[in-house]
C-alpha positions in Angstrom: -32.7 -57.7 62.4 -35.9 -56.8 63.3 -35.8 -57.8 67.2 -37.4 -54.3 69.0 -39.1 -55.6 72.2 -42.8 -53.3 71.8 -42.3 -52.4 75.3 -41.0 -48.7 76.7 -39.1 -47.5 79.6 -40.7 -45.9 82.2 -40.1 -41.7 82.4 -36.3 -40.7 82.2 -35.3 -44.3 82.2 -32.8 -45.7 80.8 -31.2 -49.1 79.1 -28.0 -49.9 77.0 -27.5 -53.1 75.6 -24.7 -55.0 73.8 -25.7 -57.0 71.6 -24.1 -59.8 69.5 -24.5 -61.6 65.8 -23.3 -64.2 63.5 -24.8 -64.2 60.2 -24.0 -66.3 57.0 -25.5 -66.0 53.3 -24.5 -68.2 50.7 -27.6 -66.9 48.8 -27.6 -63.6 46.2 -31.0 -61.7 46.1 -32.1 -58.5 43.8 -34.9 -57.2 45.1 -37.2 -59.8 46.6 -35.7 -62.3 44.0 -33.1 -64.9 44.2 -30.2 -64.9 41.7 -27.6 -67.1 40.3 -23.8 -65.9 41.6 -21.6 -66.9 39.1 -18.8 -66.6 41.8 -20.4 -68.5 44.3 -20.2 -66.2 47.1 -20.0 -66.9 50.8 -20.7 -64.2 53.5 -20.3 -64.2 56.6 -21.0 -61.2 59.4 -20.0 -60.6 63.0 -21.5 -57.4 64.6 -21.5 -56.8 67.6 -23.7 -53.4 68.3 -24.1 -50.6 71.4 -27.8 -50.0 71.7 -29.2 -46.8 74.4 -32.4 -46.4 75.1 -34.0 -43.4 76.8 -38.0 -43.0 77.9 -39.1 -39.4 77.4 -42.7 -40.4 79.1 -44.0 -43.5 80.1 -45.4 -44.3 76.9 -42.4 -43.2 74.3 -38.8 -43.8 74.2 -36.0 -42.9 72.0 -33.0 -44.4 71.2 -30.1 -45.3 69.1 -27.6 -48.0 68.2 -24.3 -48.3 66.4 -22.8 -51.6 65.7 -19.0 -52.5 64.9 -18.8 -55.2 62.6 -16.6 -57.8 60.7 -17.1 -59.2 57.4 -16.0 -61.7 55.5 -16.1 -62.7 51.4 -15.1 -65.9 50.3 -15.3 -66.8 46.3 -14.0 -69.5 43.9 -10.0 -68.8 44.6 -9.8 -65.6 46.9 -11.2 -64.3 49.7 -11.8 -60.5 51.4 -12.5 -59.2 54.4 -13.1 -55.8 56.2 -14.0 -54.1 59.9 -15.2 -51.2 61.3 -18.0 -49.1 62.1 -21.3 -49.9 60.6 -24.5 -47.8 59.8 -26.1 -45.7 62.9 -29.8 -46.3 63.6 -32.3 -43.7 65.6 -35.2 -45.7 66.7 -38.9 -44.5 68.8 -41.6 -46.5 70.1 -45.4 -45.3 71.3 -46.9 -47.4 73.3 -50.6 -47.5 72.1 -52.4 -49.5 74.8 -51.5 -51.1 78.3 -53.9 -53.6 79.7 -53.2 -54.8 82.9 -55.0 -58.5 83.7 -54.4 -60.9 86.6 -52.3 -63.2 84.8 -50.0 -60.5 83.6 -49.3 -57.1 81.0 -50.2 -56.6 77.7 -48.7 -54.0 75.7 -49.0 -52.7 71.8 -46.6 -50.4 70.3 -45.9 -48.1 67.0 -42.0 -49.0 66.1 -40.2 -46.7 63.4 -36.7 -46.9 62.9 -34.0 -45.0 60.6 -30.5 -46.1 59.4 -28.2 -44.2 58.1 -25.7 -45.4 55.7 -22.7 -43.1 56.3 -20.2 -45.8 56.7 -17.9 -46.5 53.7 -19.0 -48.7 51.3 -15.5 -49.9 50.0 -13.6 -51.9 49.6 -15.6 -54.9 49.2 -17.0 -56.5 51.6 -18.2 -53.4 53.1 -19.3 -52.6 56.8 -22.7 -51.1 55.0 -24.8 -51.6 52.3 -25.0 -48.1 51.1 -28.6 -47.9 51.4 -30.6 -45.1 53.9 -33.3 -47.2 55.4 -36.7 -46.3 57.2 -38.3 -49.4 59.3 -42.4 -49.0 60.4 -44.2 -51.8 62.2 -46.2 -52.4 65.1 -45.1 -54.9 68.0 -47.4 -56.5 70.9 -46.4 -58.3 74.0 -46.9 -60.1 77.0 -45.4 -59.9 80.2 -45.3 -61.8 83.6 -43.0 -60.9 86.4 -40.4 -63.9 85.2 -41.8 -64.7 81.6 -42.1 -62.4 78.7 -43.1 -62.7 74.6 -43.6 -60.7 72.0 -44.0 -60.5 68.5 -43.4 -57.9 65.7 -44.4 -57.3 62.1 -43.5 -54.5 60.1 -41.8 -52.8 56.6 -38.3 -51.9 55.7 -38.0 -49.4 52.8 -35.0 -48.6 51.5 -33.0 -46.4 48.8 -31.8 -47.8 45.6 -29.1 -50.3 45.1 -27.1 -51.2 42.0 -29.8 -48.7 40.1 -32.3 -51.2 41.2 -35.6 -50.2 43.5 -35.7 -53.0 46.0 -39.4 -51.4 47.1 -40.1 -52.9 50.6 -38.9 -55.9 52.8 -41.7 -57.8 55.2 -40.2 -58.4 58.7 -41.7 -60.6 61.3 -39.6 -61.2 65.0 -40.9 -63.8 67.5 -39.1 -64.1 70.9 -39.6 -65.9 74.4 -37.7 -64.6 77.7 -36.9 -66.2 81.4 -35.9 -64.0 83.4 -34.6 -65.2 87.2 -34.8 -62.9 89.2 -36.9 -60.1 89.5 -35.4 -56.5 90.8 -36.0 -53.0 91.1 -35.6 -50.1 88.4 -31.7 -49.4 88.0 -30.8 -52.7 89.4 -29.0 -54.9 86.3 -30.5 -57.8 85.8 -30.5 -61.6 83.5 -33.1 -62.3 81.3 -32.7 -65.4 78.6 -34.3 -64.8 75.3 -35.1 -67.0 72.3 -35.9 -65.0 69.3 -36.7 -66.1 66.1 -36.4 -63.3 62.4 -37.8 -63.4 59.1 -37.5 -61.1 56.3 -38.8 -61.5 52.7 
């Protein structure tokens, strides 16, 4: 998942967020190419994850996440499954430019990222994939007091898996908000977001 709003808190601000997902994958991929499964593997992933955020300035912010999540295996004949806690990430964000206009904010951001794979990796299916992680990218958006967008692109690089060097994945987010109502800083508030992620 590559969905990292490129906007920052404001000084000593702060934001958690829960955050949930459903994922399937029928398909089997080494490195960047697909493969046949001879077992005919289904996947399928609930996570739901604990995200804090904290702004040091106005124009960087720290954070981290851990997720808990659930995963199931089905194969021809048998099926596995497995919970717990998944990989932790530490995130940061500099904002690079703020341009305020009439019509609303624009905002461009550095985005790095680092997971690390200390949860276990057995038994199959495992709450991680065993693989350290380092994510880089840069993220612009728009904002309006009750509409928002943005868009990121970046690289994932990875350790190896299966003896295999994966080398990089390309990772493009899109997302649309609604928000309401507007309020004041440490006031909780609704905002609706449609968010679209690609990786290759």
């Amino acid at each position: 998942n590559f969905g990292i709003s490129p906007s920052t808190l404001y000084r000593r601000g702060r934001q958690v967020e829960v955050v949930t997902m459903f994922e399937e994958r029928t398909d089997r991929y080494r490195g960047s190419h697909r493969v046949t499964d001879p077992q005919r593997r289904r996947e399928r992933e609930l996570a739901q994850e604990v995200q804090f955020h904290y702004g040091v300035r106005e124009d960087f912010q720290v954070g981290f996440s851990a997720p808990w999540r659930r995963m199931e295996e089905k194969r021809a004949g048998s099926s596995d499954s497995a919970s717990g806690t998944g990989d932790v990430t530490l995130d940061a964000k500099w904002r690079l430019l703020k341009q305020d206009a009439f019509i609303g904010t624009h905002y461009v951001s550095l985005i790095s990222a680092y997971t690390h794979a200390g949860a276990p990796t057995t038994p199959r299916p495992a709450v991680s994939d065993g693989r350290d992680s380092v994510l880089l990218g840069l993220g612009q958006t728009f904002v309006r007091p009750h509409w928002t967008w943005y868009c990121n692109g970046g690289w994932r690089l990875h350790d190896q898996e299966d003896g295999i060097r994966d080398g990089t994945e390309e990772l493009f987010n899109v997302a649309v908000g609604y928000r309401p109502r507007v309020v004041e800083p440490d006031v909780v508030e609704w905002t609706f977001l449609l968010e679209a992620n690609r990786e290759r």
